[in-house]
C-alpha positions in Angstrom: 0.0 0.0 0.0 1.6 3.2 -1.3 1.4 6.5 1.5 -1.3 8.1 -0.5 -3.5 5.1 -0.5 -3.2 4.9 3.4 -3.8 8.6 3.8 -6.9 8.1 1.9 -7.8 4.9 4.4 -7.2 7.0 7.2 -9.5 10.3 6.3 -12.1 8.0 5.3 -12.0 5.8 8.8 -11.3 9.7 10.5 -14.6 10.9 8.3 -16.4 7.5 9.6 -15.6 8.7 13.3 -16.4 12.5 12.5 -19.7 11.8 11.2 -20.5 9.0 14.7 -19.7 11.5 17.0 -21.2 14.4 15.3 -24.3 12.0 15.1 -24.8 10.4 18.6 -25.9 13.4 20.2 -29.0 13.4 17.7 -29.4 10.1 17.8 -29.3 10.1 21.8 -31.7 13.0 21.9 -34.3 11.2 19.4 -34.8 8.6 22.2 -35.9 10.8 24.1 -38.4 12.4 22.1 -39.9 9.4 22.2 -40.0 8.0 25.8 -40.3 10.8 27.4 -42.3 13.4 24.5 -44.7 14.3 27.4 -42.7 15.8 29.3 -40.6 17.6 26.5 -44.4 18.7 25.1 -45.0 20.2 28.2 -41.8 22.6 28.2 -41.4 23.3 24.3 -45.4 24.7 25.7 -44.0 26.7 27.9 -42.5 28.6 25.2 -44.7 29.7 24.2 -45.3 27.5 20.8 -48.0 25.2 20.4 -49.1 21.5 20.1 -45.5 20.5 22.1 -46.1 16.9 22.4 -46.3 16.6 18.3 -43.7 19.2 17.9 -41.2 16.9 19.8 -42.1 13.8 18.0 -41.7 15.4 14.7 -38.0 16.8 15.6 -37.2 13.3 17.1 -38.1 11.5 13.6 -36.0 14.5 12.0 -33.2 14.4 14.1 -33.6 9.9 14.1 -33.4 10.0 10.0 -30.5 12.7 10.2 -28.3 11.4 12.6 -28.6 7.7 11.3 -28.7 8.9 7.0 -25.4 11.3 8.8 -23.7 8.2 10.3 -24.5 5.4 7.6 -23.5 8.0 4.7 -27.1 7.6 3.4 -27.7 10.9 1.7 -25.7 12.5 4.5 -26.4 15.6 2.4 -30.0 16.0 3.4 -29.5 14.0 6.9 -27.5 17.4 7.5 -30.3 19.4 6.6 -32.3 17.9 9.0 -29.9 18.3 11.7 -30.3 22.2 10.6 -33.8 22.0 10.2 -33.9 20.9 14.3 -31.2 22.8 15.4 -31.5 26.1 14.0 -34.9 26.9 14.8 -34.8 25.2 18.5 -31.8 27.6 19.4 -34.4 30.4 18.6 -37.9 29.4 19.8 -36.4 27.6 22.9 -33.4 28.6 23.9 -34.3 32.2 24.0 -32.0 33.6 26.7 -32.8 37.4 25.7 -36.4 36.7 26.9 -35.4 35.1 30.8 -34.9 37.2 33.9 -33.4 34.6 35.8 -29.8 35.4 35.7 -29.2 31.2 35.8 -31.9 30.4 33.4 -30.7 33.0 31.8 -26.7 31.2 31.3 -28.6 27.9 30.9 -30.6 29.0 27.6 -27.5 30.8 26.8 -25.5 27.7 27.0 -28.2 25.5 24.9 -28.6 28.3 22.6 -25.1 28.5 21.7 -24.8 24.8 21.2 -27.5 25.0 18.9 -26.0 27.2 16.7 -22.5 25.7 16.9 -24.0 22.1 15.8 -25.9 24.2 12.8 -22.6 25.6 11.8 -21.6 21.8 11.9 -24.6 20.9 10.0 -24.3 23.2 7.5 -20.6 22.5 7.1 -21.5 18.9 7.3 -24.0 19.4 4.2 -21.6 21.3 2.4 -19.1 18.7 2.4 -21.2 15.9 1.5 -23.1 17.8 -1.4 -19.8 18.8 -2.8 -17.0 16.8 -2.2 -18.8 13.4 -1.3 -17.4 11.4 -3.9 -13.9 12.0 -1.7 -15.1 10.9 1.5 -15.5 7.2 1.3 -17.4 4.9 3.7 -21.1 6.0 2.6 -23.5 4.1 1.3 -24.8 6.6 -1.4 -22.9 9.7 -2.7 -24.9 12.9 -2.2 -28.2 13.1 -3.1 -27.4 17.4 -3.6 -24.3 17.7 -5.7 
């Protein structure tokens, strides 16, 4: 095996494990959509937008079919989309820290809100990669379904 071939094996493994990590928090999160969507209803509610409980269970199917199309390089294009389509709009309409008093629910929303709009950067990076430049980051199942 020449040096460029096992470059190319290693960015592709490193683009497998990129694409897990990035991944498991959606994935992780999607769960609990599910099991506990009552609950999660009850405080997407509380923010003032409606119908909560089917709000949640949507974003868990979105952020489910992202994370897993993400990880198994199925379309990762559009499972990045997704991703963007949960993230972006959560960090607005539920992390809103310019709307708390509460100096600590205040950091907390804060904190979630800037995680939300870090991971959409990542998203959106994520999609540009994949739409573009897919046929150079092996270990997918399709190439882009964008691009």
């Amino acid at each position: 095996m020449t040096g460029s071939a096992l470059l190319e094996v290693v960015v592709d493994v490193v683009a497998l494990v990129g694409r897990i990590l990035f991944a498991a928090i959606f994935l992780g999160s999607s769960v609990a959509h599910f099991t506990q969507s009552e609950g999660m209803g009850a405080l997407v509610e509380s923010k003032g937008l409606p119908a909560g409980r089917l709000l949640v269970l949507v974003s868990g199917v979105l952020i489910a079919l992202g994370g897993l199309m993400i990880v198994l390089g199925v379309w990762a294009d559009l499972g990045a989309l997704f991703v963007l389509a949960f993230t972006l709009p959560t960090a607005f309409l539920v992390h809103a820290f310019w709307k708390e008093t509460d100096p600590m629910a205040k950091q907390n929303e804060m904190v979630n809100f800037m995680k939300n709009l870090s991971i959409s950067g990542g998203a959106l990076l994520f999609f540009s990669l994949y739409a573009g430049h897919a046929h150079d980051l092996g270990l997918t199942i399709t190439g882009p379904l964008f691009g």
